[in-house]
C-alpha positions as CSV (number, residue, x, y, z in Angstrom):
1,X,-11.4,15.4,23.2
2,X,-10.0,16.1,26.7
3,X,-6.0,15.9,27.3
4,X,-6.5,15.1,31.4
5,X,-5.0,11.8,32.8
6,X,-7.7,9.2,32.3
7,X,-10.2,11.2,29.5
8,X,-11.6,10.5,26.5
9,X,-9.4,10.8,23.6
10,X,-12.0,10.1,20.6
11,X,-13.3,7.4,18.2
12,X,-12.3,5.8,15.2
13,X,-14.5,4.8,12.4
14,X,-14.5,1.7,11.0
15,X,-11.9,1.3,8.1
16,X,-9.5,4.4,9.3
17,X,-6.9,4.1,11.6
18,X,-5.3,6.8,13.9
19,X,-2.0,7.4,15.7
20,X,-2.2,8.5,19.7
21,X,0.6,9.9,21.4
22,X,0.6,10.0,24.7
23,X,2.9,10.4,28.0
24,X,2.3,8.2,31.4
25,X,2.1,9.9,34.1
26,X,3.8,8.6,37.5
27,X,1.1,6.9,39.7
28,X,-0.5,6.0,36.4
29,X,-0.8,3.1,34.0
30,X,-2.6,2.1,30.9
31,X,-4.8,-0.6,32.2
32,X,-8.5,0.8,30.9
33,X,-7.1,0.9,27.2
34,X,-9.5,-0.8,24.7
35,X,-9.2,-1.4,21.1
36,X,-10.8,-3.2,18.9
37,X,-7.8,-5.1,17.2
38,X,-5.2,-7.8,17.9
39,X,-2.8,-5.2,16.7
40,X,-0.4,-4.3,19.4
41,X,-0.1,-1.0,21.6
42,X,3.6,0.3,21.8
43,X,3.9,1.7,25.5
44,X,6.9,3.4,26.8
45,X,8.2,2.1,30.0
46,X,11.5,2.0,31.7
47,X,13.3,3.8,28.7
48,X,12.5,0.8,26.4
49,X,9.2,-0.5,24.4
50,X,6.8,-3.2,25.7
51,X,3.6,-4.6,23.8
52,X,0.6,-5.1,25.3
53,X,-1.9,-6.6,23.0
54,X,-5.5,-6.4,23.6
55,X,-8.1,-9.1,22.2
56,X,-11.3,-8.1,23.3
57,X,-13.1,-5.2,21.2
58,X,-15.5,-3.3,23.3
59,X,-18.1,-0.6,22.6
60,X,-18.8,-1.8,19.0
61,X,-22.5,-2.7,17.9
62,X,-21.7,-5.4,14.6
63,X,-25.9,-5.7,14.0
64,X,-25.8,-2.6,12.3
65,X,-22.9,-1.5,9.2
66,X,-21.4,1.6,9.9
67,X,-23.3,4.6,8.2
68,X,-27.0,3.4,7.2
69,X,-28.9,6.2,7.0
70,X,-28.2,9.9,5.7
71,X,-27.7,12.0,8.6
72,X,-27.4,15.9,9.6
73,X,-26.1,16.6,13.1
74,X,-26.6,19.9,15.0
75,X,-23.7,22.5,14.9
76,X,-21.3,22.4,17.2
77,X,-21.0,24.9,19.1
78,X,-24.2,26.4,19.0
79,X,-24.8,29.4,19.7
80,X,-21.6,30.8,17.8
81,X,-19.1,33.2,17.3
82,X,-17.3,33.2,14.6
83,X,-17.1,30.0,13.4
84,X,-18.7,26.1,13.7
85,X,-18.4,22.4,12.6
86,X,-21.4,21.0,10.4
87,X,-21.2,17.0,10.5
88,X,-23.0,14.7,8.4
89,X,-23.1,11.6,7.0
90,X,-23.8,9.7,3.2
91,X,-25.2,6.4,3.8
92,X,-23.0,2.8,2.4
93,X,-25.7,2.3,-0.2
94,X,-25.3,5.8,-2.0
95,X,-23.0,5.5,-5.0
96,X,-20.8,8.2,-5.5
97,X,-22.1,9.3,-8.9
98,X,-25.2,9.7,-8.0
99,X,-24.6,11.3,-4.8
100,X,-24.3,15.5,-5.7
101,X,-24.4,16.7,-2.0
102,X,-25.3,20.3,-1.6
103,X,-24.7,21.8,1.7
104,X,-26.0,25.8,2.1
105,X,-26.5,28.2,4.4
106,X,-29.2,31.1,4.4
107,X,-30.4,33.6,6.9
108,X,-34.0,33.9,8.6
109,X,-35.0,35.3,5.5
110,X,-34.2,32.8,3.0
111,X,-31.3,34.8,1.5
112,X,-28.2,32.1,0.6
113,X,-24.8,33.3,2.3
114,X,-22.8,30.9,1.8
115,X,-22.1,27.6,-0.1
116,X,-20.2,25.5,2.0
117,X,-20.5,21.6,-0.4
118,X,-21.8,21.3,-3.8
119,X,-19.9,18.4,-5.2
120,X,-20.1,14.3,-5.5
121,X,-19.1,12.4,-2.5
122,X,-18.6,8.9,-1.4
123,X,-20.9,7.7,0.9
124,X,-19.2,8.4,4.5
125,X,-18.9,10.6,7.1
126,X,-17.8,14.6,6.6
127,X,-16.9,17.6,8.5
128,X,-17.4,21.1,7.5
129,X,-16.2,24.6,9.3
130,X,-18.3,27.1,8.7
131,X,-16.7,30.4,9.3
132,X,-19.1,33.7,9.6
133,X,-16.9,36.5,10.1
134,X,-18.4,38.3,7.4
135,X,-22.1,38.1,8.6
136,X,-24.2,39.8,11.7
137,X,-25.5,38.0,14.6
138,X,-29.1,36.6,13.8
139,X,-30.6,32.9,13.1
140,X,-29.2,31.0,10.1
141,X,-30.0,28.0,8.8
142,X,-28.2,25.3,7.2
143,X,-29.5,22.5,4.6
144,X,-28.0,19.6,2.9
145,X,-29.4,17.9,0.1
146,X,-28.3,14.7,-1.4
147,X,-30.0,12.2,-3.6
148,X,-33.5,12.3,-2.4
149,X,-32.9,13.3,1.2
150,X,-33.1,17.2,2.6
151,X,-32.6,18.0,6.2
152,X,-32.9,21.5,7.5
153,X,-31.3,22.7,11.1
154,X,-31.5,26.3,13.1
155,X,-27.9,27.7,14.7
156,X,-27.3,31.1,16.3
157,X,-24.4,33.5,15.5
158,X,-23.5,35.6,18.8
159,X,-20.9,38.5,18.7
């Protein structure tokens, strides 16, 4: 996310919805604004509220549902210091009840520091912080498990 006249703000998955605020700046309008939805954007102008709606969804790929595969992404940021975002994602097919998800962390020699998910989830797409104050620089590693899939990945603490 940037907050500079004319940035990215972020995406929405499919299903959720979000609220933007947002102010115009003079020399400015709202022109490049895409959405996928007939549903109206509220702008402020001239002290009072005009719609503008918008019919023609961009950037969206319907050959392929939303979440197909299970998925571990890289850290964010990587190297780190002290703390990071784990993302990953349950595929549409996985029922819940079946899907224990186990997310843990262990350091270059195979010692576990830290349990960061060890529950059921529905299948989607998560976010986890993962806060290493109490650990030394050095390699870790961080695995998920769920169902039948196990997905390993390397990050870097740096103080």
């Amino acid at each position: 996310q940037k907050s500079s006249v004319g940035s990215y703000i972020g995406d929405v998955a499919v299903g959720d919805t979000a609220w933007v605020t947002f102010a115009i700046v003079a020399g400015n309008d709202l022109g490049g604004i895409k959405a996928n939805t007939a549903r109206a954007f509220e702008i402020a102008k001239n002290a009072g509220w005009t719609t503008k709606i918008i019919n023609d969804p961009t950037d969206i790929n319907n050959s392929q549902p939303l979440t197909q595969n299970f998925k571990l992404t890289q850290n964010y940021p990587n190297p780190f210091n002290p703390s990071t975002t784990i993302k990953y994602q349950l595929p549409t097919n996985v029922k819940s009840e079946t899907a224990n998800v186990k997310l843990i962390v262990f350091d270059i020699l195979g010692r576990q520091v830290a349990t960061l998910v060890n529950q059921k989830q529905n299948p989607g797409n998560y976010e986890v912080q993962f806060d290493a104050n109490n650990l030394p620089s050095g390699v870790y590693f961080y695995k998920l498990t769920a169902v039948n899939f196990v997905e390993t990945k390397k990050m870097v603490l740096l103080r």
